[in-house]
C-alpha positions in Angstrom: 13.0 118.2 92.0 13.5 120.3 88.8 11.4 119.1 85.7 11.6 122.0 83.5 15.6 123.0 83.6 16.5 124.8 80.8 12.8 125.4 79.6 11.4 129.2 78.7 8.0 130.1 79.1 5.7 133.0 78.3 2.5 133.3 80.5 0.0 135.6 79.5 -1.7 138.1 82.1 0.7 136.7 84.3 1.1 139.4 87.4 -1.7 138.2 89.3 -4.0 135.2 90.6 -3.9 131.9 88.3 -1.4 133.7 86.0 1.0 134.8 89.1 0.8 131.7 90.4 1.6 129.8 87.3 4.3 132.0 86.9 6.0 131.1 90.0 5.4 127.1 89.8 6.5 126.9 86.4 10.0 129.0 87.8 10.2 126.5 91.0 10.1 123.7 88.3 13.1 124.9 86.0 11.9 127.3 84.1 12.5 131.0 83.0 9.8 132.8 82.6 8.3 135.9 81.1 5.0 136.9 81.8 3.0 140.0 80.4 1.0 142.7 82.4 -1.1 146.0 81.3 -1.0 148.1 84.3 0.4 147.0 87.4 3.6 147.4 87.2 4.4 147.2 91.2 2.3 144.0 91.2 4.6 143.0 88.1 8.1 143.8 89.6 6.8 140.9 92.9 5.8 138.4 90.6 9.3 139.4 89.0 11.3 138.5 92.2 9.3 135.7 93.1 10.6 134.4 89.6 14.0 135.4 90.3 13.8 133.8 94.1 13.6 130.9 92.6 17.1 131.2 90.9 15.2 131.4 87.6 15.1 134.4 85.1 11.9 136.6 85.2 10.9 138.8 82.4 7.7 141.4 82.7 6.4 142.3 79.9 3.8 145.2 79.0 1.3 143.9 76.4 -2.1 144.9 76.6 -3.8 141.4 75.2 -6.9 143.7 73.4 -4.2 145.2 71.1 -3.5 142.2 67.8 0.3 143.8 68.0 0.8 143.4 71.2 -0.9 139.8 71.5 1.4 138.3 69.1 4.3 140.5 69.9 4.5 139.4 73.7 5.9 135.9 72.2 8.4 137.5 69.8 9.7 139.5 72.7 10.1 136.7 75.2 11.3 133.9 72.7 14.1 136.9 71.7 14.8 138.2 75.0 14.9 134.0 76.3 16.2 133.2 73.8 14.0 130.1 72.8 10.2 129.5 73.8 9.1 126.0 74.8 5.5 126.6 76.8 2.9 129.1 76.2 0.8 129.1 78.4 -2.6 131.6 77.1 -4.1 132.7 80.9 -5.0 136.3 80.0 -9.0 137.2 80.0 -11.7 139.5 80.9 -14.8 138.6 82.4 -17.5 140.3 81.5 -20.9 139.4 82.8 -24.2 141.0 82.7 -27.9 140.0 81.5 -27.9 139.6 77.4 -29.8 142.6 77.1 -27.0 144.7 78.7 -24.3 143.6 76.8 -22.8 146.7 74.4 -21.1 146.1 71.1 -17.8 147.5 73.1 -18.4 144.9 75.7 -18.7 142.1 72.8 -15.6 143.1 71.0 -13.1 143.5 73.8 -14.0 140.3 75.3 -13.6 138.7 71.9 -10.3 140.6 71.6 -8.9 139.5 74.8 -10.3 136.4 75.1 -10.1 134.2 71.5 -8.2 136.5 69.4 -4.7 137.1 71.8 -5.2 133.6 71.9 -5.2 132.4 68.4 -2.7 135.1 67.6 -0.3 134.0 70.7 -0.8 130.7 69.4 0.0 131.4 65.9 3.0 133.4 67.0 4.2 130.6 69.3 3.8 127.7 66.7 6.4 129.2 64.7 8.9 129.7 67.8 8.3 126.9 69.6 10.7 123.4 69.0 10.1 119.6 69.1 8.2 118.9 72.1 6.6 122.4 72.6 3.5 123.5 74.7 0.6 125.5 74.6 -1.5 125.6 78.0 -4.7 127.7 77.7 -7.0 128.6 80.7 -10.6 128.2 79.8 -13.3 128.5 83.0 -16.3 125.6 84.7 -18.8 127.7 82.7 -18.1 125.9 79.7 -19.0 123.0 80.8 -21.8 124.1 83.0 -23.6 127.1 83.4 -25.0 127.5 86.7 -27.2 130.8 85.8 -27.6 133.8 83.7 -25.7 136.7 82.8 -22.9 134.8 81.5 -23.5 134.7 77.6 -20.7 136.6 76.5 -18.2 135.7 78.7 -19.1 131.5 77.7 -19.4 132.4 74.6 -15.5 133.4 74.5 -14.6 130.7 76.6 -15.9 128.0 74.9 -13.9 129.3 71.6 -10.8 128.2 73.5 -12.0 125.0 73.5 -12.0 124.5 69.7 -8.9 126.3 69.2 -6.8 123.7 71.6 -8.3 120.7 69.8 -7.7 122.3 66.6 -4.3 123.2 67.2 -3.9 119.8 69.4 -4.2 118.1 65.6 -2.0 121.2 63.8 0.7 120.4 65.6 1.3 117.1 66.8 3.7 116.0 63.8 5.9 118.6 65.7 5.3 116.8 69.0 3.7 119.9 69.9 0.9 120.0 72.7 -1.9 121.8 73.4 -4.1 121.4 76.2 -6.6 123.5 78.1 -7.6 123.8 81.9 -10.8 125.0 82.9 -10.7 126.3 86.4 -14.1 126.4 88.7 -14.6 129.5 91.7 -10.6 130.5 92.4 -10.1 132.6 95.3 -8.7 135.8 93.0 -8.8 139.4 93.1 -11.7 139.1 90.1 -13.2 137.1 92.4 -12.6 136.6 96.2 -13.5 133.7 98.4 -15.0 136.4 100.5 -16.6 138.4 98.0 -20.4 139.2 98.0 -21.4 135.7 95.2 -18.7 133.7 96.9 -21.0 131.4 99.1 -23.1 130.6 96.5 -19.6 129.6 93.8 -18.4 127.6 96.9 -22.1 125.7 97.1 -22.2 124.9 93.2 -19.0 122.9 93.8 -18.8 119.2 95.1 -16.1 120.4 97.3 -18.0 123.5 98.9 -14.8 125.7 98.3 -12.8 127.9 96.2 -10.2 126.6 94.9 -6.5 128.3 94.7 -4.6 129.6 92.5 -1.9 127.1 92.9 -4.2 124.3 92.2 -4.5 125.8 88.8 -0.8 126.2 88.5 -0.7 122.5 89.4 -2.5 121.1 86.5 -0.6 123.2 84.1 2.6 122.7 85.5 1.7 118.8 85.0 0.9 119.1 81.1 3.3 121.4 80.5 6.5 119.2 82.3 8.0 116.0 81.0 5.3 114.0 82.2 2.8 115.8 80.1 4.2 114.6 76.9 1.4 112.3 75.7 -1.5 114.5 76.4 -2.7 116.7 73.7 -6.2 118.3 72.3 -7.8 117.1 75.8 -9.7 119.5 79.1 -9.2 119.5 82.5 -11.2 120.5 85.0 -9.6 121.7 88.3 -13.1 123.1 89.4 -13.9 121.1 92.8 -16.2 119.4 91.0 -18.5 122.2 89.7 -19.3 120.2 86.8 -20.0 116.7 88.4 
């Protein structure tokens, strides 16, 4: 059954894995959705009519998240071209990972960029769109709430940020009966990271499950807080990580 009917919805980095598949589940749920890319444009165009399969309208967009404009002008595009905004949900991010000593000055400022500052500026952008009963979904990462080794300074570091900025906007916004939640997301079977890459077997062993999980899983949880259902929940984490952090 339909939750969302009549709902619009921007996902950020949205053409593949977790953001693909949130893209899809929050279409099967009601919802038209846009969803931004940077290169990919034939990976783009099958999210697209997987949207559209659905019955549901689907709207790529090209934003590249490192650029300020481009962060904040993704959700003036879609809430124009939509015609409202109701969800964002913030699921672009790069993951950059490396020994502290080999981290660059580039490395620390484009994972900064794409990772906190499209977020607070989607965010900002969407809080002035979005109506009565609005959401904001971000998608943090298990490594924030357990690291299991080094080389992941930077990319924790960025994550982590997210965490603050949901709680903070969690209490900004909830005269409005605006949300804001975020899901943190343990070893996901993803081209970044395949269940059969060369680290997987030791992801799948830091997990109570002893698996990666999938990208619908992920979608699952956000489609949950940002449906009807999800009305009550606000400035709170969820882990859909197989039980990494137990």
């Amino acid at each position: 059954m339909s939750t969302m009917n009549g709902t619009a919805v921007l996902v950020t980095g949205g053409s593949r894995g977790i953001g693909a598949a949130t893209a899809v589940r929050l279409a099967r749920e009601g919802a038209d959705v846009a969803f931004t890319y940077v290169q990919d444009e034939a990976r783009a165009k099958e999210v697209a009519a997987r949207i559209e399969e659905t019955g549901r309208k689907a709207l790529p967009l090209r934003a590249d998240a490192a650029d300020a404009g481009d962060a904040a002008g993704a959700v003036e595009w879609a809430a124009d071209a939509l015609g409202r905004l109701d969800v964002l949900v913030n699921n672009v991010g790069v993951g950059v990972l490396g020994p502290l000593e080999s981290l660059t000055l580039a490395d620390v400022d484009r994972t900064l960029a794409v990772n906190v500052r499209a977020a607070f500026l989607a965010s900002q952008a969407a809080a002035a769109r979005l109506p009565e009963g609005g959401r904001i979904v971000t998608i943090g990462t298990c490594m924030t709430q357990r690291v299991p080794g080094p080389g992941g300074s930077l990319y924790t570091m960025s994550k982590a940020a997210l965490t603050g900025l949901t709680k903070a906007l969690a209490r900004e916004l909830g005269s409005r009966g605006i949300t804001a939640n975020i899901v943190h997301p343990g070893p996901v079977d993803t081209d970044m990271n395949p269940a059969d890459g060369p680290y997987a077997q030791g992801q799948a062993a830091l997990t109570a499950l002893g698996r990666f999980g999938a990208p619908a899983e992920v979608a699952a949880m956000v489609a949950f807080l940002a449906g009807p259902e999800g009305r009550y929940v606000t400035g709170a984490e969820f882990s859909v990580d197989g039980g990494h952090a137990a």
